[in-house]
Backbone as CSV, one residue per row, in Angstrom:
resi,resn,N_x,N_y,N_z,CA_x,CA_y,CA_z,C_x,C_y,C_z
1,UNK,0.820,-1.192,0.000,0.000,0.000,0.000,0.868,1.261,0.000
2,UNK,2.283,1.193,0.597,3.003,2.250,0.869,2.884,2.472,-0.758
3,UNK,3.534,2.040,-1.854,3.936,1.963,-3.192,3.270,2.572,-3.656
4,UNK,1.140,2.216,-3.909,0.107,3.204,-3.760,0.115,4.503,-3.584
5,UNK,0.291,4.679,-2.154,0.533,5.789,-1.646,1.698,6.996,-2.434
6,UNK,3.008,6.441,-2.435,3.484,7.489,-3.535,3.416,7.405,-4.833
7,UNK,2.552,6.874,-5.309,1.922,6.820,-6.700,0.915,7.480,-6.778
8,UNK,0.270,8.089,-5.920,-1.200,9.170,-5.991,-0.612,10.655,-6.890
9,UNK,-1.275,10.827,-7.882,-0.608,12.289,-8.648,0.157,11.482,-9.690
10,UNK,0.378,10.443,-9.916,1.461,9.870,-11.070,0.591,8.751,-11.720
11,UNK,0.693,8.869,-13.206,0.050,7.975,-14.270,0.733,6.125,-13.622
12,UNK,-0.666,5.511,-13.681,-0.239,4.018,-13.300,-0.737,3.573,-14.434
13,UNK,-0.845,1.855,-14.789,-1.213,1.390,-15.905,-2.118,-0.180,-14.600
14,UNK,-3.221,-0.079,-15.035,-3.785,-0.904,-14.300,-4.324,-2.087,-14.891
15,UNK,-4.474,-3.479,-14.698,-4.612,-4.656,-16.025,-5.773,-4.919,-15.074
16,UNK,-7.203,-5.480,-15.804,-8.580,-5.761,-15.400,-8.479,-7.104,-15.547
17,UNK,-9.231,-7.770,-14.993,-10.306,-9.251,-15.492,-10.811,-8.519,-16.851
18,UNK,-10.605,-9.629,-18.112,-11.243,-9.762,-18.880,-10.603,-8.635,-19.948
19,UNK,-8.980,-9.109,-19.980,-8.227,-8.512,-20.861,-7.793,-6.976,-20.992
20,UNK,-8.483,-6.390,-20.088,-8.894,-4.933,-20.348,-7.745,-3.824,-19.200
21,UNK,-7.399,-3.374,-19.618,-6.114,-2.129,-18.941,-6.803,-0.893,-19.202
22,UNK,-6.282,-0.299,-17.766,-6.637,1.336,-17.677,-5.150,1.898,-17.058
23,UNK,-4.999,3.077,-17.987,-4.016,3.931,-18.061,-4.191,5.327,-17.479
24,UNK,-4.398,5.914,-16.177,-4.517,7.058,-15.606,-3.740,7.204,-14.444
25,UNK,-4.360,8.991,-14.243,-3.234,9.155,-12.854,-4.258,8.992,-11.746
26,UNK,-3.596,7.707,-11.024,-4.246,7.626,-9.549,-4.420,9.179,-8.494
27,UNK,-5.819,9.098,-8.547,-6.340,10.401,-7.379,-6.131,9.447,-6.451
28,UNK,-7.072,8.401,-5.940,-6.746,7.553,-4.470,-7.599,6.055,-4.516
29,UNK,-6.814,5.464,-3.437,-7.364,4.199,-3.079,-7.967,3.780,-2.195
30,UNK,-8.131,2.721,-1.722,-8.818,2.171,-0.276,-8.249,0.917,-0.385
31,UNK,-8.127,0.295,0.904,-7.699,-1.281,1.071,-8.424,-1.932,0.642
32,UNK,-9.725,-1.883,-0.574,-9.908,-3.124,-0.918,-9.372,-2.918,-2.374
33,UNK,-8.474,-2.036,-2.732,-8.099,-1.360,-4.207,-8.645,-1.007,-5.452
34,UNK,-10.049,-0.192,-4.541,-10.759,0.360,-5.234,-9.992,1.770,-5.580
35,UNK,-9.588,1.342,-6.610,-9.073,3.418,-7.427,-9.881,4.457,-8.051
36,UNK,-9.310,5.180,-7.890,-10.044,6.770,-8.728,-8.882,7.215,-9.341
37,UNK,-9.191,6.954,-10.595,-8.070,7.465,-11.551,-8.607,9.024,-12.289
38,UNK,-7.879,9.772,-13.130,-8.509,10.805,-13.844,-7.416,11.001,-15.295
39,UNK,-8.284,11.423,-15.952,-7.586,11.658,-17.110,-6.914,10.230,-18.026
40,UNK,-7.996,9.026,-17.851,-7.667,7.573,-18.072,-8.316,7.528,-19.837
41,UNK,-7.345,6.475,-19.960,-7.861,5.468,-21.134,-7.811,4.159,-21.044
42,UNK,-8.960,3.524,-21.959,-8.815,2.716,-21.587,-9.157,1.680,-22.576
43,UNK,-7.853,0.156,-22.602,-6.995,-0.331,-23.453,-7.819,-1.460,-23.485
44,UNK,-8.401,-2.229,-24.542,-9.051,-3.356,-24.808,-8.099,-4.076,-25.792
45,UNK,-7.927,-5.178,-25.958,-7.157,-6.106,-26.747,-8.068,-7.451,-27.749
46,UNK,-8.702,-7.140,-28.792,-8.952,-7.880,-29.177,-8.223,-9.090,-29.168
47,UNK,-8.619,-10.620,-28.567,-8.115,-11.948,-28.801,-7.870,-12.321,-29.871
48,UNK,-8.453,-12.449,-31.273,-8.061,-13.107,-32.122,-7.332,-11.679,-33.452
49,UNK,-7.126,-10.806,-33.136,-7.195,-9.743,-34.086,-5.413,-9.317,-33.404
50,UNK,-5.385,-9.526,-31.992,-4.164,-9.151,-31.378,-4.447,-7.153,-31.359
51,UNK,-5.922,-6.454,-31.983,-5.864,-5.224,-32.133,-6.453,-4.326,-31.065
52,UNK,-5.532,-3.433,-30.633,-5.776,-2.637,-29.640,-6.973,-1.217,-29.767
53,UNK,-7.801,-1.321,-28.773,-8.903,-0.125,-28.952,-8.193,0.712,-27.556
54,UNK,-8.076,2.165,-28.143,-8.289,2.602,-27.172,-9.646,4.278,-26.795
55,UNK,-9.982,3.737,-25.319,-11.190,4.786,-25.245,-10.942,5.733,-24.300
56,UNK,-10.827,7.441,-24.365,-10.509,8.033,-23.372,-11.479,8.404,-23.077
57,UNK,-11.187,8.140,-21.359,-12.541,8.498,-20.171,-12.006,9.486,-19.363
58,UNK,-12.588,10.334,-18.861,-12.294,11.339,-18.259,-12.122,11.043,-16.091
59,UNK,-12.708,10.259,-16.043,-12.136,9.972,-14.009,-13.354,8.782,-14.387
60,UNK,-12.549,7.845,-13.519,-13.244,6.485,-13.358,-12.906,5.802,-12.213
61,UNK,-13.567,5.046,-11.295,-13.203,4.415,-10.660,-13.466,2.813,-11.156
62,UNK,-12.709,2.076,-10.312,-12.156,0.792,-11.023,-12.353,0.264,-9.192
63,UNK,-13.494,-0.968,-9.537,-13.508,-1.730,-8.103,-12.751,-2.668,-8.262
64,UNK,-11.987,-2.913,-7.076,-11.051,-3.730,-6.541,-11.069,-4.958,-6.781
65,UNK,-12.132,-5.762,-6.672,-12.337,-6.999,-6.850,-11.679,-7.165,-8.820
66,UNK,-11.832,-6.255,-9.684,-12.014,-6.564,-10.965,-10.126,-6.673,-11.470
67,UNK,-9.113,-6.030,-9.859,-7.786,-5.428,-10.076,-7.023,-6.779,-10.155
68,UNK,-6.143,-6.645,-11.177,-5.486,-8.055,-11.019,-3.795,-7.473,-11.533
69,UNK,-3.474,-6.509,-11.283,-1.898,-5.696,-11.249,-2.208,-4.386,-11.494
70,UNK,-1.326,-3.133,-10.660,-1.301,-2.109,-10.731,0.100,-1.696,-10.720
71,UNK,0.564,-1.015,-11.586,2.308,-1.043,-12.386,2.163,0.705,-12.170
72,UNK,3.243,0.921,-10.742,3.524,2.206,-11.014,4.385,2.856,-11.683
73,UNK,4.768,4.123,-11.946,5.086,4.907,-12.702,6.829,4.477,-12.413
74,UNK,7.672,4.659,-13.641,8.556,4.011,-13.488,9.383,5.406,-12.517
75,UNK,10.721,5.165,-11.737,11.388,5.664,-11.449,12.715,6.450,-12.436
């Protein structure tokens, strides 16, 4: 959670259940890693096409249960 924590204000790349990644800057979390991102897009991967959609959303939150890696901003 510390890691979280100085990642609030900095673009993360977040991978969903069901192929699907969101790319925004974490506003905040909670211990069950429910986020509020802003200024996100967000990355779908067609399976058999290998072709990437992407959709920009303006602040979204993303429930925890759906989080399956959150990749902070590199150093």
């Amino acid at each position: 959670m510390e890691l979280l924590q100085t990642s609030i204000g900095s673009q993360v790349l977040v991978e969903l259940k069901g192929r699907k990644k969101i790319k925004g800057k974490l506003r905040g979390f909670d211990q069950h890693l429910n986020l509020i991102l802003e200024d996100a897009e967000e990355i779908s991967v067609d399976p058999e096409t290998n072709e990437q959609t992407v959709v920009q959303v303006d602040t979204v939150i993303v429930r925890g249960d759906n989080v399956i890696l959150v990749s902070p901003p590199p150093k």
